[in-house]
N, C-alpha and C positions, 0 to 999 in steps of 0.2 A: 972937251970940245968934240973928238971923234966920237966919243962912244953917247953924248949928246945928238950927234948929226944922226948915228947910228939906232939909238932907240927911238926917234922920232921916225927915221926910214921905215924900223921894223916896226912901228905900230901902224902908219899907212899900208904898208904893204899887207900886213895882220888884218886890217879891217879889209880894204880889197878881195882878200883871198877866199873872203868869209861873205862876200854876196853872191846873191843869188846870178849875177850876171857872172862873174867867174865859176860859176859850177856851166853854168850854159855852155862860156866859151870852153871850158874845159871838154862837157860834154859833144860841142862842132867838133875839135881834135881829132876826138877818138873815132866818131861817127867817118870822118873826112881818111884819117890814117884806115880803117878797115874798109872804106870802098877803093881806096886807091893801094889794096890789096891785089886787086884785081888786076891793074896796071903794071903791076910789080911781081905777079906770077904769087904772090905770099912768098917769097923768100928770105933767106937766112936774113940779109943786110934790111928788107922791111921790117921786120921783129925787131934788129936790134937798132933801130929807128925811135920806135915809140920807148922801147926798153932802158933806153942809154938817156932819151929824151925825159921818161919821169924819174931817172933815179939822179938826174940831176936836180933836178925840179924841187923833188922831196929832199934831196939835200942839202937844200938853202936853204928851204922854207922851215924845215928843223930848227935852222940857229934864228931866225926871224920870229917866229911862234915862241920858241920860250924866252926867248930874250921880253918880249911881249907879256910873258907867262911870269918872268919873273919878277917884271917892275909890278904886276898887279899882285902879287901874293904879297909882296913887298909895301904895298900901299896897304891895303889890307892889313895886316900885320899892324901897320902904322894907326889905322883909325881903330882896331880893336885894342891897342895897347893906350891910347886918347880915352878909351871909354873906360877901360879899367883905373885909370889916371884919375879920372873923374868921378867916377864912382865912389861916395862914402865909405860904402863897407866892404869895397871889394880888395883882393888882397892884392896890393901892389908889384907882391915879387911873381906873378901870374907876366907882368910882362919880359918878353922877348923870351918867351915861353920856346921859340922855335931854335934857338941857341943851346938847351937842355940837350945831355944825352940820350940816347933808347933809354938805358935804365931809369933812370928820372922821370923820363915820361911816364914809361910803365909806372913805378911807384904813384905818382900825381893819380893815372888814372884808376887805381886801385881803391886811390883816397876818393876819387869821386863816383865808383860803383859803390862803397857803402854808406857813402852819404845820401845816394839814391835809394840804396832796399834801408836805411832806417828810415827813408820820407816816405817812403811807399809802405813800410810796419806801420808808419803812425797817422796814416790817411786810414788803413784798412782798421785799425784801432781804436777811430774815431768813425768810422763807420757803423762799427758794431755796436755803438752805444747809442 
């Protein structure tokens, strides 16, 4: 239920964050905090105004963005392991491929640079004839 209420929150705010009218209102901010520099003499507690103001900012919008980040890697993940499922010839244990260790990886992708230079051997192969 919370973490429902929660990635629905964080995908609104996700999409918000991410128009062009929030980069605007972002850009009023800054424009507004450096002319009211001038009213404020630019001193210490003005700087750490805007300072204290983005680094809270960025440190929500952190857990909001990947939270966001990872229901889509996650979905992804879901429809590419649907296709390999589906797939006649393709190899089934390819899925939840993202569960493997570093070294599995590695080994996997080792298997599929030489599957690549023998199709690439036997294009140039067939070219020459």
């Amino acid at each position: 239920m919370m973490s429902d209420i929660f990635s629905r929150f964080a995908h609104k705010v996700s999409e918000m964050i991410e128009s062009p009218v929030a980069f605007i209102l972002a850009l009023e901010i800054l424009i507004l905090w450096a002319l009211s520099g001038y009213a404020f003499h630019f001193s210490d507690t003005w700087q750490l105004v805007i300072n204290t103001g983005t680094t809270i900012v960025t440190f929500l919008v952190v857990f909001l963005i990947q939270n966001t980040q990872n229901r889509n890697d996650k979905a992804i993940q879901l429809k590419l392991n649907e296709l390999i499922r589906a797939l006649k010839n393709a190899r089934n244990s390819f899925v939840d491929l993202e569960d493997l260790t570093e070294e599995e990886l590695d080994k996997l992708h080792v298997q599929f640079v030489k599957l690549r230079n023998k199709k690439i051997k036997t294009i140039k192969t067939r070219k020459k004839r």
